[in-house]
N, C-alpha and C positions, 0 to 999 in steps of 0.2 A: 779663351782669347786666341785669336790665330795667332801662328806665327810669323813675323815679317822682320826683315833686315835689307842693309843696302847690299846692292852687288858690288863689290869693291877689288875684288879678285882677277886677276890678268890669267886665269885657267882658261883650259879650253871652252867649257858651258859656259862661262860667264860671259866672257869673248862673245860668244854669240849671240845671247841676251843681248848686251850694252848696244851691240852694233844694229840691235834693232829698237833703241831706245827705251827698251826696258832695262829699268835701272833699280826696282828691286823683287824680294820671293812673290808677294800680294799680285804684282806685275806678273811675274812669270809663270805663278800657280794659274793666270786668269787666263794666258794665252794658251800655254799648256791642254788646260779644260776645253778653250776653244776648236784644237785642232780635232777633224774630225777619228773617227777611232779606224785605224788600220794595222796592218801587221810595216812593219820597219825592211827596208832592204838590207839593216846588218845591223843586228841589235848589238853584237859588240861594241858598235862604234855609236854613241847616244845622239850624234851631231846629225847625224841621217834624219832623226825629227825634222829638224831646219830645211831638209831637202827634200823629203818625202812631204812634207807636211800633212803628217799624220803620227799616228802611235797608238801605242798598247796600252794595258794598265803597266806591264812590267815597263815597258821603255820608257813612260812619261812619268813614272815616278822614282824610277831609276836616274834617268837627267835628276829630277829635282831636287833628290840626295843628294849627285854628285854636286849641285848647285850650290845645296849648302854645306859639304865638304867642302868644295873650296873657297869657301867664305867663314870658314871656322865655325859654323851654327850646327854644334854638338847635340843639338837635342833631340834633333830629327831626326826618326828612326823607319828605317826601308822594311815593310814587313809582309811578309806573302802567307796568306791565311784560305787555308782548305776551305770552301763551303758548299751549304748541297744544292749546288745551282738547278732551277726549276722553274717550271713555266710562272710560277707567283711572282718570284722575285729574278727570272731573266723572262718574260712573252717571249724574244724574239728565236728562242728557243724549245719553245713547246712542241711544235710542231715535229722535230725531230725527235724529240724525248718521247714524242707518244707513239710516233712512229716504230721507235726500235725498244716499246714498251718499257720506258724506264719512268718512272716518277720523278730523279734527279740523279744527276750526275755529280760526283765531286771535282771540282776546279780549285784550279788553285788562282786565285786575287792578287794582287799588289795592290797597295798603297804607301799613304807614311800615315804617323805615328807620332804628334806631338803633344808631349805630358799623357793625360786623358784622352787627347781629341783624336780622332780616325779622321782622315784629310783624303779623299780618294775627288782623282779630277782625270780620270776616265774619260769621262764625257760631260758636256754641259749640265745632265740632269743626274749625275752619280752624286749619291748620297750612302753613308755609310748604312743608315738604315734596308740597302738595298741584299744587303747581305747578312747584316750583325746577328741577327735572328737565326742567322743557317750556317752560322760560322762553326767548324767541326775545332779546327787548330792552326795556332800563327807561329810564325816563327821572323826573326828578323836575320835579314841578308845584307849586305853588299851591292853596291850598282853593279860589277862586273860578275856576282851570281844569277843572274835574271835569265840565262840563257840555258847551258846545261847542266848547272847546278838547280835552277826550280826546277825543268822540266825533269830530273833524275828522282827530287826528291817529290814530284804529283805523283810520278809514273810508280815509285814505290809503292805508293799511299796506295794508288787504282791497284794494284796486287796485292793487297793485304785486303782491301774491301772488297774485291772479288772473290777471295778467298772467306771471307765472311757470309758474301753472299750468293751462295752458289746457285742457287735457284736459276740465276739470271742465266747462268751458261753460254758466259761470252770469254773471250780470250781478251786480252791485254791489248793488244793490237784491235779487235774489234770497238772495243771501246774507244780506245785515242782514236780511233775515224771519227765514230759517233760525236767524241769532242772536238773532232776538229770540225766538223757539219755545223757543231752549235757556235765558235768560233767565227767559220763564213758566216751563220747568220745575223753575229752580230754586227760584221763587218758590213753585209748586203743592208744591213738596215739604219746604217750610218748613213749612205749614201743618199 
């Protein structure tokens, strides 16, 4: 069962919601999904969605927790989960992954997290099964973690798996290029 509630809250996301006549989560998860996928000009501040009209997996499901923080809807859970992103379950990434000879890269994902259900609205055609299969580890965060508390705790992770797998013979820094390539490509292919 999804979860849904009314927006009832005079917070800052709500505020902005209402003032575009969405009035409750079903409403706001729909819009949300709708905008298309871009990087945010100040992911600390979640309102920048409304003005960019665009977003991430972290910022659109970071808003949507805070959404339902401040409408008191405890069940909702912000959860960023390692997976080994690859041209099966990302195309618009393969092209670089073959490129700098990797099979997959690990990323870290946002979504939420309701009871059982995985709720990812990335994009129009995000589906939990895009990942669930390649999912290494999750963890639940915070709206106001999604900036340099994920990227502290990927950039860990990518130094421990390089460490693992040395073959590769990349540094830490070559990598986070490599993922930010795969990044722009998802963004160039929103477009």
């Amino acid at each position: 069962m999804q979860p849904d509630f009314y927006i009832n809250s005079s917070g800052k996301i709500s505020t902005e919601f209402v003032r575009r006549n969405i009035l409750t989560f079903n409403q706001a998860a729909l819009f949300i999904r709708q905008l298309p996928y871009g990087r945010n000009s100040n992911k600390n501040d979640l309102t920048t969605l409304f003005l960019d009209n665009c977003g991430t997996c972290s910022t659109k499901h970071a808003l949507l927790k805070q959404l339902a923080i401040e409408n008191n809807f405890d069940e909702m859970k912000l959860i960023v989960g390692l997976f080994k992103m690859n041209g099966k379950n990302t195309p618009e990434v393969s092209t670089t992954l073959k490129r700098n000879h990797l099979e997959y890269i690990p990323e870290a994902h946002c979504y939420l997290r309701y009871k059982n259900l995985i709720l990812d609205y990335t994009k129009q055609n995000s589906k939990p099964s895009d990942f669930i299969d390649d999912l290494i580890e999750e963890i639940e965060i915070s709206p106001n973690q999604i900036a340099d508390y994920k990227v502290n705790y990927h950039k860990n992770y990518l130094v421990t798996w390089l460490d693992k797998t040395e073959q590769l013979n990349l540094t830490l820094s070559d990598l986070w290029t490599i993922r930010e390539q795969c990044i722009q490509n998802l963004a160039d292919s929103a477009v």
